[in-house]
KOLGU-4560 file (N, C-alpha, C; in nm, 3 decimals, padded with zeros to 5 digits):
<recs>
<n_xx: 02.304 n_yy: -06.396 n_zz: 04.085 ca_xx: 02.223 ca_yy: -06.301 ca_zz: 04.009 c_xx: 02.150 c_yy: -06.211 c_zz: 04.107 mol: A seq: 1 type: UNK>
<n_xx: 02.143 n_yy: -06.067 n_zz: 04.107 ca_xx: 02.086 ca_yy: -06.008 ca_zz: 04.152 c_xx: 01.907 c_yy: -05.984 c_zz: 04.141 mol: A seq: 2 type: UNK>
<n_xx: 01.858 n_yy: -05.969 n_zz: 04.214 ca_xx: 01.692 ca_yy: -05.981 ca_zz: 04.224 c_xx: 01.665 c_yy: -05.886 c_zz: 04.123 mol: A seq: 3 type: UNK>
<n_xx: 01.743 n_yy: -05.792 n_zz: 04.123 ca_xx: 01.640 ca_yy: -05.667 ca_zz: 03.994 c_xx: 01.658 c_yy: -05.781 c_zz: 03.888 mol: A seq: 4 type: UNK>
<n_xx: 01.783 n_yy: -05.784 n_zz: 03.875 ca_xx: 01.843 ca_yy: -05.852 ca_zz: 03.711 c_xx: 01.693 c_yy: -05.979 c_zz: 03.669 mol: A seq: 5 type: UNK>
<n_xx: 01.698 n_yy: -06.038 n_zz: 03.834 ca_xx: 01.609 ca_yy: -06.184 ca_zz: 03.769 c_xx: 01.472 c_yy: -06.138 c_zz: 03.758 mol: A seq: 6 type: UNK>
<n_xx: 01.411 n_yy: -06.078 n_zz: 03.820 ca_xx: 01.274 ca_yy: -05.987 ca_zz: 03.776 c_xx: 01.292 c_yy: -05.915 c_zz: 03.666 mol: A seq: 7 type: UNK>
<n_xx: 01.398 n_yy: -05.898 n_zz: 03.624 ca_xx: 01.345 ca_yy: -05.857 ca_zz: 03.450 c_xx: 01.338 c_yy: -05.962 c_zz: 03.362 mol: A seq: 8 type: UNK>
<n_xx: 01.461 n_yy: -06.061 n_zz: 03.399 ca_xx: 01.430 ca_yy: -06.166 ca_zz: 03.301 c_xx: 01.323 c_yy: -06.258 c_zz: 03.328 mol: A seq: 9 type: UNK>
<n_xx: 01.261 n_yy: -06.211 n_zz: 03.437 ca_xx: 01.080 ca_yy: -06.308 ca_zz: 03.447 c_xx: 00.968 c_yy: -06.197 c_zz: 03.360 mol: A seq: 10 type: UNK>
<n_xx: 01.032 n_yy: -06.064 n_zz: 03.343 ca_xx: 00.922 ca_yy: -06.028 ca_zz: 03.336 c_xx: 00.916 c_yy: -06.033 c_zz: 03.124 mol: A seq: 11 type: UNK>
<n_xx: 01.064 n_yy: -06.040 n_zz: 03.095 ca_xx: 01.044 ca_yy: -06.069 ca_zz: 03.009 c_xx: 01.014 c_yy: -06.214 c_zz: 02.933 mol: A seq: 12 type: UNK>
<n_xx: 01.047 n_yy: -06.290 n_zz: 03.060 ca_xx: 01.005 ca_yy: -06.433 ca_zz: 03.032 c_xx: 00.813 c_yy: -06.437 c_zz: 02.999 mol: A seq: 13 type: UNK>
<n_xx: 00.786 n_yy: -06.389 n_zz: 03.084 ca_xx: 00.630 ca_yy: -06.366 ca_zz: 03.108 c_xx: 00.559 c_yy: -06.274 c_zz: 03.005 mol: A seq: 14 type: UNK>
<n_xx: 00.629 n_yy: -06.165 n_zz: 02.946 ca_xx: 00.590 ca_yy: -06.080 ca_zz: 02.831 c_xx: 00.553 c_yy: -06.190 c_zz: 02.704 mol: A seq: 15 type: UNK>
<n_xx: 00.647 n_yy: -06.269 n_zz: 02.720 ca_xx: 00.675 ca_yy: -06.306 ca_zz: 02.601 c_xx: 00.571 c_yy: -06.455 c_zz: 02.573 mol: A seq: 16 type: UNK>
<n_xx: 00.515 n_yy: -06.481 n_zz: 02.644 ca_xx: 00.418 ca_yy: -06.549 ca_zz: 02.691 c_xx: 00.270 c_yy: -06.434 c_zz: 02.743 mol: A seq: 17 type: UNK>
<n_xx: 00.224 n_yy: -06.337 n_zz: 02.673 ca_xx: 00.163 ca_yy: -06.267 ca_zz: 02.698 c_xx: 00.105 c_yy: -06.231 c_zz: 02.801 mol: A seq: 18 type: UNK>
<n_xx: 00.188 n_yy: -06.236 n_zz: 02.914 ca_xx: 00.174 ca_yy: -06.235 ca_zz: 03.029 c_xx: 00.248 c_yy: -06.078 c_zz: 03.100 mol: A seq: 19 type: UNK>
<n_xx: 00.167 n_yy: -05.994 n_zz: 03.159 ca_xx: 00.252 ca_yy: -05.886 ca_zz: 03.233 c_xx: 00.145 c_yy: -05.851 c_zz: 03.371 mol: A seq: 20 type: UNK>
<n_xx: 00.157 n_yy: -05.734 n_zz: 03.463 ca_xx: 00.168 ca_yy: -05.753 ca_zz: 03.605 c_xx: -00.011 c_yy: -05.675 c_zz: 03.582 mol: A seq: 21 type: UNK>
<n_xx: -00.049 n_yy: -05.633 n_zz: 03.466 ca_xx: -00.221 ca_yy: -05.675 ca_zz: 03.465 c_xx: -00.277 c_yy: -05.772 c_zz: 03.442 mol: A seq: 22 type: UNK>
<n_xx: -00.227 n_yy: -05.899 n_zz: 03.361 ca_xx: -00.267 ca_yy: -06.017 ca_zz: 03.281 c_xx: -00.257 c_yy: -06.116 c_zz: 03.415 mol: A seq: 23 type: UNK>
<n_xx: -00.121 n_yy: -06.145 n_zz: 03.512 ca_xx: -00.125 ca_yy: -06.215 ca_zz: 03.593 c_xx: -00.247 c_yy: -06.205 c_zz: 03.723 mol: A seq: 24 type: UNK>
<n_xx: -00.272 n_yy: -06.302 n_zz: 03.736 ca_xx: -00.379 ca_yy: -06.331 ca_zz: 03.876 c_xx: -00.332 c_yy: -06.373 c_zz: 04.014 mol: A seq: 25 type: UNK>
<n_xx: -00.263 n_yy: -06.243 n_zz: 04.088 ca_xx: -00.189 ca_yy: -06.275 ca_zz: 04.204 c_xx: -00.272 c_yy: -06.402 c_zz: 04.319 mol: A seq: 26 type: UNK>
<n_xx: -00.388 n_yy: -06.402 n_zz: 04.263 ca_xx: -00.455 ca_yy: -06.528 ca_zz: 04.346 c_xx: -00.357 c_yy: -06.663 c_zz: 04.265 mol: A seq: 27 type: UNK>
<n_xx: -00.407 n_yy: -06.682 n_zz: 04.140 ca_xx: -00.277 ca_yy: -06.797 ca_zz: 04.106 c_xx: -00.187 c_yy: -06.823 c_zz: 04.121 mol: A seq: 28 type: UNK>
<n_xx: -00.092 n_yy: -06.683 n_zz: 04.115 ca_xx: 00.019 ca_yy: -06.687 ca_zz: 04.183 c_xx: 00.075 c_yy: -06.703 c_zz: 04.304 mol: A seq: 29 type: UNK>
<n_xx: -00.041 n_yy: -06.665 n_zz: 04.386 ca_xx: -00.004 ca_yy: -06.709 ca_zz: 04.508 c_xx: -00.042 c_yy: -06.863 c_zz: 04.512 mol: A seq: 30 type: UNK>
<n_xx: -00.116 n_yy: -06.926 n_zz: 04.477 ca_xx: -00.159 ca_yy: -07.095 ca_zz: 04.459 c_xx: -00.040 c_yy: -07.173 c_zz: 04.408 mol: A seq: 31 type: UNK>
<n_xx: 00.065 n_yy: -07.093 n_zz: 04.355 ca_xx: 00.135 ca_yy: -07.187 ca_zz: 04.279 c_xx: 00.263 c_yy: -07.179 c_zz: 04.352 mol: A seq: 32 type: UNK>
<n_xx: 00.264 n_yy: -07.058 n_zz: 04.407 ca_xx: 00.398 ca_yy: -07.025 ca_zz: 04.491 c_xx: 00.367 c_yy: -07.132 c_zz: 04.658 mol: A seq: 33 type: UNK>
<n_xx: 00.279 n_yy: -07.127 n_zz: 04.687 ca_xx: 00.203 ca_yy: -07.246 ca_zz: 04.819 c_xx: 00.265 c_yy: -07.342 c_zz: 04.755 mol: A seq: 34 type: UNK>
<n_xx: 00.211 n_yy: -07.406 n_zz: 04.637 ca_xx: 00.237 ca_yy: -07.553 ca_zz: 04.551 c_xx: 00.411 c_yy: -07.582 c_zz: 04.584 mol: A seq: 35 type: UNK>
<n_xx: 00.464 n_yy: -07.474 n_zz: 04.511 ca_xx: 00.629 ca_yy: -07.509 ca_zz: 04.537 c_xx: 00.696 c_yy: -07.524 c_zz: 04.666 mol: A seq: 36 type: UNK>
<n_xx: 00.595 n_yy: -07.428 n_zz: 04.764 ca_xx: 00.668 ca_yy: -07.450 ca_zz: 04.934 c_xx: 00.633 c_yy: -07.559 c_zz: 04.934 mol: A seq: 37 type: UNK>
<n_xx: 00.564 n_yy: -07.623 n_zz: 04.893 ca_xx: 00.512 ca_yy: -07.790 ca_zz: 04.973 c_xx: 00.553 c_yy: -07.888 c_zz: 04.887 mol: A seq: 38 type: UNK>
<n_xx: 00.623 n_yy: -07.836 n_zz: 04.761 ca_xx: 00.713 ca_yy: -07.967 ca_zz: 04.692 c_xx: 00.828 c_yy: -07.934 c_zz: 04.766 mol: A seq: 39 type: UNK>
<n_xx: 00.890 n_yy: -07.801 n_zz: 04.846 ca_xx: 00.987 ca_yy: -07.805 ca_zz: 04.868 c_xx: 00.985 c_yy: -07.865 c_zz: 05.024 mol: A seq: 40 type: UNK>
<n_xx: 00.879 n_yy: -07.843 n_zz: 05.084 ca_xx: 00.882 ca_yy: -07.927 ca_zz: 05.232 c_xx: 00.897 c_yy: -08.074 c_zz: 05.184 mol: A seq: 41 type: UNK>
<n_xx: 00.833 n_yy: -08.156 n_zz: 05.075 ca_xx: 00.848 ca_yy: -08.217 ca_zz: 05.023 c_xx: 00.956 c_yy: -08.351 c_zz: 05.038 mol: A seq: 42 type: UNK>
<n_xx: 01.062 n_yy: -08.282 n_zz: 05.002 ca_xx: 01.183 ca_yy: -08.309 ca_zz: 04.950 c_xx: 01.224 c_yy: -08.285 c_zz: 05.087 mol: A seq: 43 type: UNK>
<n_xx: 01.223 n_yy: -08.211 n_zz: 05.192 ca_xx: 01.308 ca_yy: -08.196 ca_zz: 05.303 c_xx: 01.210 c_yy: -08.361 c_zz: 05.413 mol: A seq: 44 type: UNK>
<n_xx: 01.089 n_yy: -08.347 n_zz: 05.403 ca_xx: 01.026 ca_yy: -08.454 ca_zz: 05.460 c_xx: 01.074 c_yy: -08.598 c_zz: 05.430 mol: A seq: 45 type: UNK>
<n_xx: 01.053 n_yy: -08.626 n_zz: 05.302 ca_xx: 01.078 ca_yy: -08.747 ca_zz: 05.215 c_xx: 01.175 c_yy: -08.798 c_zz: 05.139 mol: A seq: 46 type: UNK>
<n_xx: 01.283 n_yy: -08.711 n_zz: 05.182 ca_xx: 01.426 ca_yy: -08.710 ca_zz: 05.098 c_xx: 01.417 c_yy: -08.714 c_zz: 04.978 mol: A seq: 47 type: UNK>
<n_xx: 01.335 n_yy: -08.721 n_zz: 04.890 ca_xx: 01.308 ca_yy: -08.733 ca_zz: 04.780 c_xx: 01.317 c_yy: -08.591 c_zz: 04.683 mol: A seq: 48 type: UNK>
<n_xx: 01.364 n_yy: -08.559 n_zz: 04.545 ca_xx: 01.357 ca_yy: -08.480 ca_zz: 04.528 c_xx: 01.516 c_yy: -08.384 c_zz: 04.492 mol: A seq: 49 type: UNK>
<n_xx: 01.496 n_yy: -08.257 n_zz: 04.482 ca_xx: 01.596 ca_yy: -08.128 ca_zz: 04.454 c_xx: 01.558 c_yy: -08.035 c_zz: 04.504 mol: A seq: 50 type: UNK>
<n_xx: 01.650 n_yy: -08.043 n_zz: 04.639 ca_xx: 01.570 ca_yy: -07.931 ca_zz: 04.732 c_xx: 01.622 c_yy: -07.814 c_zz: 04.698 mol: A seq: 51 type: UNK>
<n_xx: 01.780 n_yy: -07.782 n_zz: 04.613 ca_xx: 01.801 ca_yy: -07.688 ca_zz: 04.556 c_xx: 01.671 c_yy: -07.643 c_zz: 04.449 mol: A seq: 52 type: UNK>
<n_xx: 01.678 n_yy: -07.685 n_zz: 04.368 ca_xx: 01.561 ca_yy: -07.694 ca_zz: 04.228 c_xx: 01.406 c_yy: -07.609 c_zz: 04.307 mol: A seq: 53 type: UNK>
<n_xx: 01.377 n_yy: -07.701 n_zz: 04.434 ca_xx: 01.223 ca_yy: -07.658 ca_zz: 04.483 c_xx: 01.285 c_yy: -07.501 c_zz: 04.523 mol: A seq: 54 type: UNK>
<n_xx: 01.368 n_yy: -07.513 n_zz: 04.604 ca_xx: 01.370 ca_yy: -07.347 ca_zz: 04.662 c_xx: 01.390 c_yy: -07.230 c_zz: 04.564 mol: A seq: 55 type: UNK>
<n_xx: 01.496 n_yy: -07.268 n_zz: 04.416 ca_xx: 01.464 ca_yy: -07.187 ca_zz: 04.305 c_xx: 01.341 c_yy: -07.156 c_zz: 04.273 mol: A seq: 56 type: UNK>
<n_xx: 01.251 n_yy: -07.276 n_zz: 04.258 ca_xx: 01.120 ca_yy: -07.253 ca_zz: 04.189 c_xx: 01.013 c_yy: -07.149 c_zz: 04.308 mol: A seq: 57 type: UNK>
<n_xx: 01.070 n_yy: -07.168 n_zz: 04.450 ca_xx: 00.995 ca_yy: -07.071 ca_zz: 04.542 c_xx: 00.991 c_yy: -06.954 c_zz: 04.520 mol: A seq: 58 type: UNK>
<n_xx: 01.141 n_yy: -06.903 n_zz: 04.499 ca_xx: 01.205 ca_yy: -06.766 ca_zz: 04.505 c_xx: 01.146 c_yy: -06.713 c_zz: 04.336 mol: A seq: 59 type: UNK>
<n_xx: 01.127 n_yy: -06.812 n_zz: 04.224 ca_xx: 01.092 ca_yy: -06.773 ca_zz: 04.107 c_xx: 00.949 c_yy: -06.776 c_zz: 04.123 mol: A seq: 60 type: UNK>
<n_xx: 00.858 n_yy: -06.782 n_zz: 04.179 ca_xx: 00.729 ca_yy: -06.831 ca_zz: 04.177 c_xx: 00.679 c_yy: -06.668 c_zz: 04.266 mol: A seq: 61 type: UNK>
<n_xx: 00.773 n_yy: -06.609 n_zz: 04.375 ca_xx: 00.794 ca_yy: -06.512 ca_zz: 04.503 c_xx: 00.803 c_yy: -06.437 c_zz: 04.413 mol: A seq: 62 type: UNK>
<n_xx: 00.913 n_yy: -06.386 n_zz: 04.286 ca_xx: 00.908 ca_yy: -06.323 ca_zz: 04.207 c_xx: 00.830 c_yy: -06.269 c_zz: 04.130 mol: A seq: 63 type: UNK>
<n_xx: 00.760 n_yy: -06.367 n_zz: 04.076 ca_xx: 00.664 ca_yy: -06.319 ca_zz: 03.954 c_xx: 00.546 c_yy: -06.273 c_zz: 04.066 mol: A seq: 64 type: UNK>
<n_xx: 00.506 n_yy: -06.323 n_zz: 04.160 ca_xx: 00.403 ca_yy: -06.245 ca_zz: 04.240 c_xx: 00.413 c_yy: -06.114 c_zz: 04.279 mol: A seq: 65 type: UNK>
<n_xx: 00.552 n_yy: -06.093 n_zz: 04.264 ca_xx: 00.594 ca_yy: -05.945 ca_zz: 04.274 c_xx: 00.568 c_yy: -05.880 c_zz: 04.187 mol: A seq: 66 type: UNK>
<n_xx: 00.614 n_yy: -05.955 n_zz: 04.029 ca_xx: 00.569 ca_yy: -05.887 ca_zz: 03.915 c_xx: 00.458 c_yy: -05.870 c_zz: 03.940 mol: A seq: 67 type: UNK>
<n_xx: 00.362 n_yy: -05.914 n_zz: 03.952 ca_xx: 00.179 ca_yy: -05.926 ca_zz: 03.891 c_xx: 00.148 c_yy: -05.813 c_zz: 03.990 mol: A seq: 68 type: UNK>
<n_xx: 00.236 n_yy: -05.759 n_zz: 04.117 ca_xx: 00.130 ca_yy: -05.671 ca_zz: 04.225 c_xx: 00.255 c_yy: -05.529 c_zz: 04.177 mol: A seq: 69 type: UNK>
<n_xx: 00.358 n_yy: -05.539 n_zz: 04.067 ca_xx: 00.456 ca_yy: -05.399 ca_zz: 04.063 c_xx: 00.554 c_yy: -05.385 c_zz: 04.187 mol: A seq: 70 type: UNK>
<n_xx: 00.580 n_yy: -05.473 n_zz: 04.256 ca_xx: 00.664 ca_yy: -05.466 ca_zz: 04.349 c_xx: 00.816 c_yy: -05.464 c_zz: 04.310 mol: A seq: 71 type: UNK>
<n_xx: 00.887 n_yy: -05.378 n_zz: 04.372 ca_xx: 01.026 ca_yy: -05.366 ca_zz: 04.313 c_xx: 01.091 c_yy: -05.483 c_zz: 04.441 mol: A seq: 72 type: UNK>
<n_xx: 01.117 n_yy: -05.625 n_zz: 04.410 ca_xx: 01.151 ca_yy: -05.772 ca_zz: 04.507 c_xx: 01.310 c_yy: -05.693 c_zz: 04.570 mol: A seq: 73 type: UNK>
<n_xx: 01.391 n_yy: -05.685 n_zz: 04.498 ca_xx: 01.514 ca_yy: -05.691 ca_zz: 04.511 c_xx: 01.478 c_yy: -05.532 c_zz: 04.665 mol: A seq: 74 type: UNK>
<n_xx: 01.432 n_yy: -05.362 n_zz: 04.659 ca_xx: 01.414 ca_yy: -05.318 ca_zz: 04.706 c_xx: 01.364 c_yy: -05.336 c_zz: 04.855 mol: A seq: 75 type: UNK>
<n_xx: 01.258 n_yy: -05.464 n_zz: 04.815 ca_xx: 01.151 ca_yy: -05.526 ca_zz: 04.927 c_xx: 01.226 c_yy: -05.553 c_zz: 05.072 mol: A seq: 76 type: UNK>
<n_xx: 01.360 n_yy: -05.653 n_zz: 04.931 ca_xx: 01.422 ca_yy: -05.763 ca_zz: 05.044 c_xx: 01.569 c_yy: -05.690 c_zz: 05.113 mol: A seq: 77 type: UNK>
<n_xx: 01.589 n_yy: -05.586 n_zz: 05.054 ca_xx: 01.673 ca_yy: -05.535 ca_zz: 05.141 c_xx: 01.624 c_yy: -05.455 c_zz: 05.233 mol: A seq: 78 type: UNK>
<n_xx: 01.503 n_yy: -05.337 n_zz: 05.218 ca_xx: 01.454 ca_yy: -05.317 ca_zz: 05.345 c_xx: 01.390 c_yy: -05.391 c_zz: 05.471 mol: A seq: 79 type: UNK>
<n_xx: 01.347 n_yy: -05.563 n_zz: 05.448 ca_xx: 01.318 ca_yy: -05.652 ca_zz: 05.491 c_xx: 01.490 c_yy: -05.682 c_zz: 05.583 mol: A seq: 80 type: UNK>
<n_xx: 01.572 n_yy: -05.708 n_zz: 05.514 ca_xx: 01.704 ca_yy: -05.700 ca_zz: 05.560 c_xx: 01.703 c_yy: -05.650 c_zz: 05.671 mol: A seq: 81 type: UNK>
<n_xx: 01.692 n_yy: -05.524 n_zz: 05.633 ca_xx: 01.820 ca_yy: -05.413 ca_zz: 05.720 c_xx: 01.703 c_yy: -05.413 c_zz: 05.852 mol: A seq: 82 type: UNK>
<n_xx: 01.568 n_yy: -05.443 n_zz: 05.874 ca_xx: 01.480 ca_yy: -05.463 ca_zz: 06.017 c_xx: 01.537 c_yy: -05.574 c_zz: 06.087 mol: A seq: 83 type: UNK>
<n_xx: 01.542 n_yy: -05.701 n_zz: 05.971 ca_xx: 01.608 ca_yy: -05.825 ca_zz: 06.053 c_xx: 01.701 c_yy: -05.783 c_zz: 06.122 mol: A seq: 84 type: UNK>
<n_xx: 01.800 n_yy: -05.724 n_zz: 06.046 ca_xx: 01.927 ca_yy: -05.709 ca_zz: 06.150 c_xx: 01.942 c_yy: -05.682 c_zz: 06.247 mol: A seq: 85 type: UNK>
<n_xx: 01.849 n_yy: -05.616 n_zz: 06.251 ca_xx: 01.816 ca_yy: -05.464 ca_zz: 06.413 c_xx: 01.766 c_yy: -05.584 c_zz: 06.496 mol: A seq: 86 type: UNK>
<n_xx: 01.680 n_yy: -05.687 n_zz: 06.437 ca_xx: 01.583 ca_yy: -05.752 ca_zz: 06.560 c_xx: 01.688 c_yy: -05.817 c_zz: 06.635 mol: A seq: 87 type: UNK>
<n_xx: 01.637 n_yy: -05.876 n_zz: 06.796 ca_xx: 01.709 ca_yy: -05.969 ca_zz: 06.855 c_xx: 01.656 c_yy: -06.107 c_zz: 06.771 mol: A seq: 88 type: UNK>
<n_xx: 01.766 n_yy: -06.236 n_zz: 06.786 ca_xx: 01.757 ca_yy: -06.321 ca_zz: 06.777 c_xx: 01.670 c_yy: -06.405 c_zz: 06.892 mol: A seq: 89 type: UNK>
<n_xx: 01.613 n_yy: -06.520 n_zz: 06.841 ca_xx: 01.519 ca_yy: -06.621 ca_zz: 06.959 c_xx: 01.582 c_yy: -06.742 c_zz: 06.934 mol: A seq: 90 type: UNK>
<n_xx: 01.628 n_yy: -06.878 n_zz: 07.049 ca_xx: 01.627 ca_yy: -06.982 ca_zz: 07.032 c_xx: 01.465 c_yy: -07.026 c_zz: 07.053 mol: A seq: 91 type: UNK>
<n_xx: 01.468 n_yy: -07.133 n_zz: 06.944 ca_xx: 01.312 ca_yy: -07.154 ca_zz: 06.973 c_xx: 01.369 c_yy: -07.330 c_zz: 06.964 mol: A seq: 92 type: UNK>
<n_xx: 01.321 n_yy: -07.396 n_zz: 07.033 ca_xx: 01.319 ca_yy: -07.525 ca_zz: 07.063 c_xx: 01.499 c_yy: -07.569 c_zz: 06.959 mol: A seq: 93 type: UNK>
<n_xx: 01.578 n_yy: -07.482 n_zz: 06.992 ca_xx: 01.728 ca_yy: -07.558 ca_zz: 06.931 c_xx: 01.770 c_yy: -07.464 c_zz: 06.791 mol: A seq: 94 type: UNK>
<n_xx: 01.627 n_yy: -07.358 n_zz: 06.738 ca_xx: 01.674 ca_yy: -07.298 ca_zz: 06.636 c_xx: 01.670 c_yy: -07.165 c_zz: 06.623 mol: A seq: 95 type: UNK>
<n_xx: 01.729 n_yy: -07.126 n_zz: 06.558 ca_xx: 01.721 ca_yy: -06.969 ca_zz: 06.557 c_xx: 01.636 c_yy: -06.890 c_zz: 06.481 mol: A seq: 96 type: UNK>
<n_xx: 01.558 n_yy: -06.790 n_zz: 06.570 ca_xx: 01.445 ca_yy: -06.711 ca_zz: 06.476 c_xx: 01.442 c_yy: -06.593 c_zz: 06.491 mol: A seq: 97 type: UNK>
<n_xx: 01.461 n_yy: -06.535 n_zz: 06.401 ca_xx: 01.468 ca_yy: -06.358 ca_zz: 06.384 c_xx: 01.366 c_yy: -06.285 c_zz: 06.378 mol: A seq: 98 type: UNK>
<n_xx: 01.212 n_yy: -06.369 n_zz: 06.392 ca_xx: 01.113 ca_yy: -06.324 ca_zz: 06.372 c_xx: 01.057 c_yy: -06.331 c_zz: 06.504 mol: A seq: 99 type: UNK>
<n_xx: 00.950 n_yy: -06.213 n_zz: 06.543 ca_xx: 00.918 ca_yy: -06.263 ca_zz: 06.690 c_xx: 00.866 c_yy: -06.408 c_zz: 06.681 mol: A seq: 100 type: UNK>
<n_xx: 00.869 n_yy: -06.417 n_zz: 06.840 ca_xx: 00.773 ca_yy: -06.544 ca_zz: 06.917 c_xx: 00.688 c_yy: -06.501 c_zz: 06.953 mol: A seq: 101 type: UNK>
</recs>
């Protein structure tokens, strides 16, 4: 599924639940999107868990924070893209990071 496609169906998920990108509280949203990184470290720590399931709920949780601030996600993450590409890569202790050190 493409990111526009799934930001509409959150935003109509969220309409419909009287919820739209004035009603949401990007402070909550950001509290809840934290909550899911750390069920999803979670599950990678403690084997326990659906680490597929947690990283959906990240990327859906990343979403709607987009909704609540008008951010076009799908736009975001391809200009986010196309910098990564350009950057050099880092081994950092065995792994690879595209972000500086």
């Amino acid at each position: 599924m493409e990111i526009n496609k799934l930001q509409r169906e959150l935003t109509i998920w969220l309409n419909e639940r009287g919820l739209n990108s004035k009603t949401i509280n990007e402070w909550i949203q950001l509290s809840i999107l934290m909550e899911e990184v750390g069920e999803t470290s979670s599950v990678l720590t403690k084997g326990k868990g659906n680490l597929g399931e947690e990283i959906a709920d990240v990327i859906i949780s990343a979403v709607c924070l987009g909704i609540s601030k008008q951010i076009n996600v799908q736009s975001e993450i391809k200009k986010k893209l196309k910098e990564l590409q350009g950057r050099k890569s880092y081994n950092v202790d065995g792994h690879i990071r595209i972000t500086h050190v």
